[in-house]
C-alpha positions in Angstrom: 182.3 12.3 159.2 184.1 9.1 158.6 181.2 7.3 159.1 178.5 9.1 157.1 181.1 8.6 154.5 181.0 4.7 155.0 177.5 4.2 155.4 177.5 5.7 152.2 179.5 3.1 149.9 178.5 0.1 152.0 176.9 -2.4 149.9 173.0 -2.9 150.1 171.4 -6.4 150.2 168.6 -4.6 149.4 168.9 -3.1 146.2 171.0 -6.2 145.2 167.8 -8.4 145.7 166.0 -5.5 143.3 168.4 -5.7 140.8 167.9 -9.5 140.7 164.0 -9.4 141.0 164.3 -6.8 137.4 166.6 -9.3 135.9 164.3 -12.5 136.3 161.3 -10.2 135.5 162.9 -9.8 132.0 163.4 -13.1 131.8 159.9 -14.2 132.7 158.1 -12.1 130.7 160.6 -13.2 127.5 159.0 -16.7 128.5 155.9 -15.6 128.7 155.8 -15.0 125.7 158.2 -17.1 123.4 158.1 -20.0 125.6 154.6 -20.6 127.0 151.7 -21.9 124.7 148.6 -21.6 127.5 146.9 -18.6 127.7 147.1 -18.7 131.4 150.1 -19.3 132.3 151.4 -16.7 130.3 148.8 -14.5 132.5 149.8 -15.7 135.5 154.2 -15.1 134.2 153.0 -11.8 132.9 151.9 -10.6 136.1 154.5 -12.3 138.1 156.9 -10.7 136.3 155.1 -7.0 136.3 155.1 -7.4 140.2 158.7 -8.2 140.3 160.2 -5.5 138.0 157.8 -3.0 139.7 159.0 -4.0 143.2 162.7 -4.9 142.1 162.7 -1.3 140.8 161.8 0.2 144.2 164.1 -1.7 145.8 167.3 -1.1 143.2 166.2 2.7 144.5 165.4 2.7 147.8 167.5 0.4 148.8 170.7 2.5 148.6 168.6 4.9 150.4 169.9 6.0 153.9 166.4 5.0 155.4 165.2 5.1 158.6 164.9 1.6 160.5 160.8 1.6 159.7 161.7 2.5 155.8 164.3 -0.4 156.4 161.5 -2.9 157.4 159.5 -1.4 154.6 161.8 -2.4 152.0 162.1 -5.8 153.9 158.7 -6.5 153.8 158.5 -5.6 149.8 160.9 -8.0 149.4 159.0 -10.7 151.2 155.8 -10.5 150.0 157.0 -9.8 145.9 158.9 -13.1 146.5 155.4 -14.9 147.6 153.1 -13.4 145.0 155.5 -13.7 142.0 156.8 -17.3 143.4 153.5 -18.2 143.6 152.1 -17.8 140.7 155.7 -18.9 138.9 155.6 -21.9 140.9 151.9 -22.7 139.7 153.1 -22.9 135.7 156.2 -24.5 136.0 155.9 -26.8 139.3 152.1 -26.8 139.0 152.2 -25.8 142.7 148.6 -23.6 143.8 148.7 -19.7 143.8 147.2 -20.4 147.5 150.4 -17.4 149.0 149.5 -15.2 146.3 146.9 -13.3 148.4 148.8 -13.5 151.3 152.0 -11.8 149.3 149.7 -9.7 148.1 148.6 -8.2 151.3 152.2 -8.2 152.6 153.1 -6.2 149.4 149.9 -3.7 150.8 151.2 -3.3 154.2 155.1 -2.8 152.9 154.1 0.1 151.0 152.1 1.5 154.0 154.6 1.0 156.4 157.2 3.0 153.7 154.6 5.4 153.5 154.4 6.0 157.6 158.5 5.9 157.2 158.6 8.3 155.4 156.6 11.1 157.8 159.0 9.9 160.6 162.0 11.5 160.2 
């Protein structure tokens, strides 16, 4: 009983990272569009930041969530490929670096809500 209690009110690193994805998603999207002239950069912050409140979200949530280890790697996974797709297309406006991991976080962002998906029937 002690335990369950614990695992309860232990911190999660999980939904800490969402709460900070939501919080620079604000922030980007106030950029977007008071501090960004070019039509398509403020696409590409617009979206970055949609992805990362949307996923930052799930993982504020979930992340408190007792999940199971898959649901776990789920959430992991999220994490992963929101920071590639947002970075990379936050990186291409203000570093000028190319979107080339967008795709790539893209699909890990695909598979990360499949595997929470399969988590979820495996109880």
């Amino acid at each position: 009983m002690f335990m369950q209690e614990r695992r309860k009110t232990k911190p999660s690193f999980l939904a800490f990272c969402g709460g900070l994805l939501a919080a620079v998603a604000v922030g980007l999207s106030a950029y977007a569009s008071h501090g960004v002239a070019e039509p398509l950069a403020q696409s590409h912050l617009n979206t970055a930041a949609m992805y990362a409140f949307g996923h930052g979200v799930a993982l504020a949530a979930l992340g408190v969530a007792t999940l199971n280890s898959l649901g776990r790697i789920a959430l992991c996974v999220l994490l992963v490929g929101t920071l590639l797709f947002s970075g990379s297309l936050v990186g291409n406006v203000l570093m000028k670096w190319p979107t080339t991991l967008a795709p790539f976080g893209g699909m890990t962002l695909m598979g990360g809500w499949i595997l929470l998906a399969f988590s979820s029937l495996k109880r």
